[in-house]
VOVEX-365898 format. One line per field, with one value per residue: x, y, z of N, C-alpha, C in turn; chain. Coordinates in pm, whole numbers, plus 32768, in hexadecimal, padded with zeros to 4 digits. Atoms other than C-alpha are relative to their C-alpha. Layout:
BEGIN
nxx <- c(X/...)
nyy <- c(Y/...)
nzz <- c(Z/...)
caxx <- c(X/...)
cayy <- c(Y/...)
cazz <- c(Z/...)
cxx <- c(X/...)
cyy <- c(Y/...)
czz <- c(Z/...)
mol <- c(A/...)
// end
This chain:
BEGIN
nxx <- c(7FF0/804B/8014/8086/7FF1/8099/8050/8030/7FB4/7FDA/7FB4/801B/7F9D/806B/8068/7FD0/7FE1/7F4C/7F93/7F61/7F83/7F99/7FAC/7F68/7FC5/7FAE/800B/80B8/8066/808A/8075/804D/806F/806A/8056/8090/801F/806B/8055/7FE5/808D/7F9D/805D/7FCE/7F9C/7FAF/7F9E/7F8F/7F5F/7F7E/7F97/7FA5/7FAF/8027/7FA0/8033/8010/808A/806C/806F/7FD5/7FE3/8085/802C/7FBB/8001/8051/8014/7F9F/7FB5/8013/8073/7FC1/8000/803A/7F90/801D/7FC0/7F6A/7FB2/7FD2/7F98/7FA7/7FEF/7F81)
nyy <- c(8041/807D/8043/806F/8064/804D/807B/7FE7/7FE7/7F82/7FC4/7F73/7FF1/7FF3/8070/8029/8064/800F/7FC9/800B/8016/7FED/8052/8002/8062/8013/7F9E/7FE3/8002/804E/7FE9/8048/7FE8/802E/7FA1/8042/8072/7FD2/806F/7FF4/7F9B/7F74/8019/8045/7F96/8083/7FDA/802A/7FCC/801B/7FAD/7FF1/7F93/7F3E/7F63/7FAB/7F79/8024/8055/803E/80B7/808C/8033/8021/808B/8037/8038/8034/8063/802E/8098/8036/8027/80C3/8041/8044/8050/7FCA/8044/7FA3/7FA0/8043/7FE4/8074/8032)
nzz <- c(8081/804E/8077/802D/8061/803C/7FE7/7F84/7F93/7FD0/7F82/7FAA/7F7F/7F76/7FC2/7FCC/8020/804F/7FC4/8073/7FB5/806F/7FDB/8061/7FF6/8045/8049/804A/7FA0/7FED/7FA4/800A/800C/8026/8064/801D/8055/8002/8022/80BD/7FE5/7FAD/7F5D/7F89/7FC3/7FDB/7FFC/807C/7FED/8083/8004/807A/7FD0/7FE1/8001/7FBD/8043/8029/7F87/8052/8085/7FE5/7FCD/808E/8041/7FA5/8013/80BA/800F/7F86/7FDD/7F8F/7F8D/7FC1/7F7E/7FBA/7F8B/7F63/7FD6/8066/7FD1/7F7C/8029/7FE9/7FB7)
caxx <- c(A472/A36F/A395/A280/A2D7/A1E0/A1E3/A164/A282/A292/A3A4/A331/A424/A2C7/A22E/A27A/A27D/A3BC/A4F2/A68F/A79F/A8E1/AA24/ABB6/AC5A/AD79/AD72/AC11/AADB/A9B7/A833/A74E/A60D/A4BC/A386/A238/A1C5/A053/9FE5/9F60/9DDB/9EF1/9E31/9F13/A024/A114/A277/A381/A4E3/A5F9/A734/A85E/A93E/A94C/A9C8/A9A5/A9A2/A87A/A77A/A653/A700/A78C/A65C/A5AF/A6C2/A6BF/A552/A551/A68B/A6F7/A6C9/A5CA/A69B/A6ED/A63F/A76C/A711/A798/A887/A91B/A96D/AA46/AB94/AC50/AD4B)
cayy <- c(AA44/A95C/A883/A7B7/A68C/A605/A4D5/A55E/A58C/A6A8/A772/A879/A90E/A972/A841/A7A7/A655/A6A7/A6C8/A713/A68D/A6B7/A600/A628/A4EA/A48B/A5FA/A5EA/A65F/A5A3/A5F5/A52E/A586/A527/A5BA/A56B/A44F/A50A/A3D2/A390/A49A/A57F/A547/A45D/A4D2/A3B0/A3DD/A3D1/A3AB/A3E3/A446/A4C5/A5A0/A727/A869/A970/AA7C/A9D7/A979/A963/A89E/A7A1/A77B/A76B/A670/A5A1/A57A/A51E/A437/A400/A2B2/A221/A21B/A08F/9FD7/9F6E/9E2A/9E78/9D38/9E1C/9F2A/9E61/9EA6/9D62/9C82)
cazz <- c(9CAE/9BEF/9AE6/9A39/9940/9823/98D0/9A15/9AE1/9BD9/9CA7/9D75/9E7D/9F50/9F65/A08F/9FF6/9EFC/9F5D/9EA5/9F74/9EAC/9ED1/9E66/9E2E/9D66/9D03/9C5D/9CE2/9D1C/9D6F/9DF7/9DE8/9E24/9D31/9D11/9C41/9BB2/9B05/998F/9A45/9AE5/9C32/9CD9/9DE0/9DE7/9E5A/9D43/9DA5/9C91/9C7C/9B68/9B4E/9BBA/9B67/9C73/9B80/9AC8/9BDE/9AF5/99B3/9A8C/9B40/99DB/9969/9A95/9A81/98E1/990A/9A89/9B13/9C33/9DA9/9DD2/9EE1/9FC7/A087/A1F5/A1D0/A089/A177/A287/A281/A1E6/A296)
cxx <- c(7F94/7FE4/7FA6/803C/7F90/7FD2/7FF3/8034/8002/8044/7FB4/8021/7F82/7FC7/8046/8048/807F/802B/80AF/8030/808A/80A3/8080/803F/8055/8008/7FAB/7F7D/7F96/7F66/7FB2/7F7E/7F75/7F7E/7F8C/7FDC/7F62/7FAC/7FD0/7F17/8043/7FA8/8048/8070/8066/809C/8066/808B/806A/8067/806D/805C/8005/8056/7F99/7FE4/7F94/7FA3/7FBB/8013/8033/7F6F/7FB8/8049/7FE5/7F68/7FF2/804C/802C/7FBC/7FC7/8067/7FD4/7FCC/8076/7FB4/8052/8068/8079/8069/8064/8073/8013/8092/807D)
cyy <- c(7F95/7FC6/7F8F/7FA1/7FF1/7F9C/7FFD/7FDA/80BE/803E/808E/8012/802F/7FBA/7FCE/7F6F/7FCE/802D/800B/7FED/8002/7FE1/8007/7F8D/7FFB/8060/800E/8017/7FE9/8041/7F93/802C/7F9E/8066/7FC3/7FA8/8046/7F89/8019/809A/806E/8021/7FAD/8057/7F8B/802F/7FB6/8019/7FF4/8063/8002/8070/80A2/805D/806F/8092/7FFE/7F96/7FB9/7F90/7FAC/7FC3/7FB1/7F74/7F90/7FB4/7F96/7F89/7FBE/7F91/7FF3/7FDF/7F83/800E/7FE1/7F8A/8035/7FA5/8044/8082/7FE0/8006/7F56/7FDD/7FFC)
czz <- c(7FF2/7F7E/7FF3/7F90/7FBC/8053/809F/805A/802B/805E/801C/8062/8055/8022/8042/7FB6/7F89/8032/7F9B/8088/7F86/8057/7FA8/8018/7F74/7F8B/7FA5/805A/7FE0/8016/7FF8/8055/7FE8/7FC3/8002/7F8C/7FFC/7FE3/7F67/801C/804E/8074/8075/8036/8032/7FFB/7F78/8004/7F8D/8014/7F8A/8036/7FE4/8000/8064/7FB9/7FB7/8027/7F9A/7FA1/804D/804D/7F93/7FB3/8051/7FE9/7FA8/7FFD/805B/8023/80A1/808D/7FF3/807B/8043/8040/807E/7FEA/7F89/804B/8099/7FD2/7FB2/8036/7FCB)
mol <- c(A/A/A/A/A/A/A/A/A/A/A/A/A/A/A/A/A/A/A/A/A/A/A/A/A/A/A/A/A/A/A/A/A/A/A/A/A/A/A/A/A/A/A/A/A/A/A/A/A/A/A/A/A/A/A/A/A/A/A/A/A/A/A/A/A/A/A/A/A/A/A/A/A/A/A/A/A/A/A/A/A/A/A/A/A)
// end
């Protein structure tokens, strides 16, 4: 599968450098995906992580949606990810 955006995003399941992970939680399922960021000379190769939400029955349109609308993986700080007391 490869989808291209106008604004020079790209998934491609052969490039090493993207990847779909996909995730069921509170009975919805997730992907999170990283895609190529081309740039505004479609020459750059910059990682682009986003994620939304996924239907397994339609790889490509959620991919496609995900790109157009899904939202940038948060940074966690490490003290974010400690349990708390």
């Amino acid at each position: 599968m490869r989808i291209e955006t106008r604004t020079g995003l790209v998934y491609d399941a052969a490039d090493p450098l993207c990847s779909l992970s996909v995730a069921t939680t509170q009975g919805e399922r997730f992907a999170f995906l990283v895609a190529i960021d081309t740039g505004h000379d479609g020459q750059q190769r910059d990682p682009a992580p986003y994620w939304g939400r996924y239907d397994p029955d339609a790889p490509a349109e959620s991919v496609r949606a995900i790109l157009a609308t899904g939202s940038p993986w948060p940074t966690l700080a490490p003290e974010r990810l400690e349990p708390e007391q």
